[in-house]
C-alpha positions as CSV (number, residue, x, y, z in Angstrom):
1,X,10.9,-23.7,20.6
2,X,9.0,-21.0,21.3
3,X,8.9,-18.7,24.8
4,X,5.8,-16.9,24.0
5,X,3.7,-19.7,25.8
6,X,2.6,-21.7,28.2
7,X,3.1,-25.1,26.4
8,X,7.1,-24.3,24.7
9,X,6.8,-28.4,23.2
10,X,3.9,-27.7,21.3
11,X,4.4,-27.0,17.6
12,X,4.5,-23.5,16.6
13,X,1.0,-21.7,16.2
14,X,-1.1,-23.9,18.5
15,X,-1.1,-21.8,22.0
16,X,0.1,-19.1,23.1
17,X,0.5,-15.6,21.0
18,X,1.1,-17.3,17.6
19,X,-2.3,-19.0,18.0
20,X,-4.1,-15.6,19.1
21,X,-2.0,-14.2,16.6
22,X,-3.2,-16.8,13.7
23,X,-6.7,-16.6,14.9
24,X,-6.5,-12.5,14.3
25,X,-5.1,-13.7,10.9
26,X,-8.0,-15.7,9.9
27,X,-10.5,-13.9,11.5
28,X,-9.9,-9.9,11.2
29,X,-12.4,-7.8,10.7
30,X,-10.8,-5.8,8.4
31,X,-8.9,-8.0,5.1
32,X,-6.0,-5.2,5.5
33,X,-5.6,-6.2,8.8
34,X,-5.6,-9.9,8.1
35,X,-3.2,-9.3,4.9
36,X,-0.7,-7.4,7.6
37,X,-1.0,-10.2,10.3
38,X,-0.4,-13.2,7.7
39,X,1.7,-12.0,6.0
40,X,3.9,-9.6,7.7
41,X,3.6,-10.4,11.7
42,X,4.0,-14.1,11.5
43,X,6.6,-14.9,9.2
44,X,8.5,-12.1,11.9
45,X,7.0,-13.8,14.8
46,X,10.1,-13.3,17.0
47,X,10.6,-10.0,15.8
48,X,7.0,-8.8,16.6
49,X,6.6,-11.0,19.7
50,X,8.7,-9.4,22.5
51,X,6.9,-5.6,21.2
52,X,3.9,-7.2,21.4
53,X,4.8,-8.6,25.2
54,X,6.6,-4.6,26.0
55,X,3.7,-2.6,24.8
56,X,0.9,-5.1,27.2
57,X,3.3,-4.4,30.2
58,X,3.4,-1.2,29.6
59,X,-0.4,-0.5,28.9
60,X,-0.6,-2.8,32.6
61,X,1.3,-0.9,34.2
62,X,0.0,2.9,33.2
63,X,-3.3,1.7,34.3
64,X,-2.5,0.2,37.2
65,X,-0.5,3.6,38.3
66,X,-3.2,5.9,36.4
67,X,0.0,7.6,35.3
68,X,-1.9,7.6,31.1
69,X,-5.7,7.4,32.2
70,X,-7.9,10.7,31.7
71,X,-8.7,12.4,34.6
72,X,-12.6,11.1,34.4
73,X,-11.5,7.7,34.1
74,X,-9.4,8.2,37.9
75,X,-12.2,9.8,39.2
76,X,-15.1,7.2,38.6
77,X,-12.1,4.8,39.9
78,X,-11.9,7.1,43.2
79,X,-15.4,6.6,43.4
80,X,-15.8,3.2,42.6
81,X,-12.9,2.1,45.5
82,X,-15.0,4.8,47.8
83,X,-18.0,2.4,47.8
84,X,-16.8,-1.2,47.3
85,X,-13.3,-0.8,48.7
């Protein structure tokens, strides 16, 4: 059973992160990158999974609280709020 989906009673690798995850596999750019995912990330799927999850919360919530965005970046925000907020 896996918790890193939407759909826990469907086999393994059909939603959720493993599919994305299997699709990045099959589909990389880069053969390196698909050699690491296939054979490295997914056999560890629940090792990789929650520091997949950790590192997406935290890249939400430094943008969200500008805390890790470059100065530009706020100010076109500041801007953009100033005339559409």
């Amino acid at each position: 059973m896996s918790v890193y989906t939407d759909q826990p009673q469907a086999p393994f690798g059909t939603t959720g992160l493993a599919y994305w995850m299997g699709l990045m596999g099959k589909h990389a750019a880069i053969p390196l990158q698909a050699d690491f995912v296939n054979n490295i990330v997914l056999p560890h799927f629940y090792l990789f999974a929650p520091l997949v999850y950790c590192l997406e919360v935290l890249t939400a919530i430094s943008l969200m609280s500008r805390c890790c965005v470059p100065r530009g970046a706020r100010r076109h925000t500041r801007v953009f709020l100033q005339a559409f907020g």
